[in-house]
C-alpha beads as a LAMMPS data file, in Angstrom:
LAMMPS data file: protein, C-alpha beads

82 atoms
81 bonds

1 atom types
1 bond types

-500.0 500.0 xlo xhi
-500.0 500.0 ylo yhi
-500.0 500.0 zlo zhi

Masses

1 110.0

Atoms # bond

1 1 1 -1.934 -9.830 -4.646
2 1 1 -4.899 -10.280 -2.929
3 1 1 -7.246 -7.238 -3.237
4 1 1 -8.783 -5.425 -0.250
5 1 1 -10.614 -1.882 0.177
6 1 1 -9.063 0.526 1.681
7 1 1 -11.473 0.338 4.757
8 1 1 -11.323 -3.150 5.088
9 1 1 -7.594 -2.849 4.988
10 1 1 -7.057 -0.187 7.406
11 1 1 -9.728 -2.300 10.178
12 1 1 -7.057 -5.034 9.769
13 1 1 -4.142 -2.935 10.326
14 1 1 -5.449 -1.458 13.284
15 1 1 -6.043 -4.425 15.122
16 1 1 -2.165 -5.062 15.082
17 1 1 -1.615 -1.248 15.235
18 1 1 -4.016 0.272 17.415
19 1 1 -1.894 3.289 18.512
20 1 1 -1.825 4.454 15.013
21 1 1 -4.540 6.690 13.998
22 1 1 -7.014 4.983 11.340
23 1 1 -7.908 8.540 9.672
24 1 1 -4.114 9.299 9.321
25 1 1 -4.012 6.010 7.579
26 1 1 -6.717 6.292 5.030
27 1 1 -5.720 9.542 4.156
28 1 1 -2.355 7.615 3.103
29 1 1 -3.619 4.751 1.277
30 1 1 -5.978 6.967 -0.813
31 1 1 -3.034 9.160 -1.573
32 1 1 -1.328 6.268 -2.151
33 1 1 -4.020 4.925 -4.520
34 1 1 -4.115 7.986 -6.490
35 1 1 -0.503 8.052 -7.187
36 1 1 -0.262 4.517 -8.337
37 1 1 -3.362 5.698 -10.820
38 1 1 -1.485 8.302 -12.175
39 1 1 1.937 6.387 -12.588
40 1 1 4.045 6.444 -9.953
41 1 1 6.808 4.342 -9.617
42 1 1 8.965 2.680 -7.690
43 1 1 12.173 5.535 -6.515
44 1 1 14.448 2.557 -7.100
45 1 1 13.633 0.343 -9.629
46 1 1 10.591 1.811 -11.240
47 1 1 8.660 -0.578 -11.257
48 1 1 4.760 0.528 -10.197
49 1 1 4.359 1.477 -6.448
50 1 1 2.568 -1.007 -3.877
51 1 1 -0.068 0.894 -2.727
52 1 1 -0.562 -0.536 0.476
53 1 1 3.345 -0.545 1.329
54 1 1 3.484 3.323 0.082
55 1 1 1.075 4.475 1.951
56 1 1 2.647 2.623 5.396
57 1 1 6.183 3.415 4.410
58 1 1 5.744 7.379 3.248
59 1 1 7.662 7.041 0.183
60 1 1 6.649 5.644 -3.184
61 1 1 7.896 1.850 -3.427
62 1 1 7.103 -1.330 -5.275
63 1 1 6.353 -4.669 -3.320
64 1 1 9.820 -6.456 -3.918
65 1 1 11.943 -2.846 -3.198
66 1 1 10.128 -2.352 -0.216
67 1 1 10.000 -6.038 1.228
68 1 1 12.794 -8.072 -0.390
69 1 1 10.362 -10.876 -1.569
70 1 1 9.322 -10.862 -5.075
71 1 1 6.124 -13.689 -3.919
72 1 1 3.373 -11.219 -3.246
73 1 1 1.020 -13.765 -3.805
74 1 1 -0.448 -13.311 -0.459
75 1 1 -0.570 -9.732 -0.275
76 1 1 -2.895 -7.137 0.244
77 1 1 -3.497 -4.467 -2.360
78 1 1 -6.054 -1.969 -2.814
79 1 1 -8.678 -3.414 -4.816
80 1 1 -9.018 -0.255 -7.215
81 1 1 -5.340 -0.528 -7.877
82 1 1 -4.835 -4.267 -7.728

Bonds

1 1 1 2
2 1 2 3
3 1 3 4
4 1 4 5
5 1 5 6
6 1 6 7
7 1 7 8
8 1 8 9
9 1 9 10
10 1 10 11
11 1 11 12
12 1 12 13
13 1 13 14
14 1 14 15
15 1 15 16
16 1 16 17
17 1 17 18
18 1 18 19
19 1 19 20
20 1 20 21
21 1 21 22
22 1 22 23
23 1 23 24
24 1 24 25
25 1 25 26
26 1 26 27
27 1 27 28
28 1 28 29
29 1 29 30
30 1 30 31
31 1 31 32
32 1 32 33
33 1 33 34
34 1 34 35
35 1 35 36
36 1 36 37
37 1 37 38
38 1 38 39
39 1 39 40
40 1 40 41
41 1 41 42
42 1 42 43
43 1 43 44
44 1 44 45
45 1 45 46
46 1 46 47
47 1 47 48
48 1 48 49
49 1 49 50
50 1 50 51
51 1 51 52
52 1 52 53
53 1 53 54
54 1 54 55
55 1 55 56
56 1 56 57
57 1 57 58
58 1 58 59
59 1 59 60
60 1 60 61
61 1 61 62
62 1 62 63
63 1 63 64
64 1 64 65
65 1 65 66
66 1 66 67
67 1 67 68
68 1 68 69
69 1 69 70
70 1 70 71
71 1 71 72
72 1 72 73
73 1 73 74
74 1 74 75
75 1 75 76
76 1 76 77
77 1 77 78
78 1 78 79
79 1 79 80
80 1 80 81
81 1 81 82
């Protein structure tokens, strides 16, 4: 994964996104972050949660669950949870 702060992260996203609201989105990704630091996993395989994925999906997912790839090489992540 390649790690990212949340701020930096949601600037990127809402340059492909711009109709989505940017505080609406760090909200999620520190929620998001804060699960993953206290545990939460995956609601399939339970495996840890992607933070980044969580917070854009709404429900609590790991990287391969979520995306079908298990490369995540090139992914973001939150860099406190990365």
């Amino acid at each position: 994964m390649v790690p990212v702060s949340i701020e930096k992260f949601a600037t990127l996203h809402m340059k492909h996104n711009p109709k989505e609201s940017k505080k609406n989105l760090i909200e999620s990704l520190e929620a998001a972050v804060s699960a993953k630091e206290n545990g939460a996993c995956c609601g399939q395989c339970g495996q840890p949660i992607w933070a980044v994925g969580t917070a854009i999906a709404g429900w609590n997912s790991c990287f391969t669950c979520l995306t079908g790839e298990a490369d995540h090489s090139d992914d973001y992540e939150i860099d406190q949870v990365c």
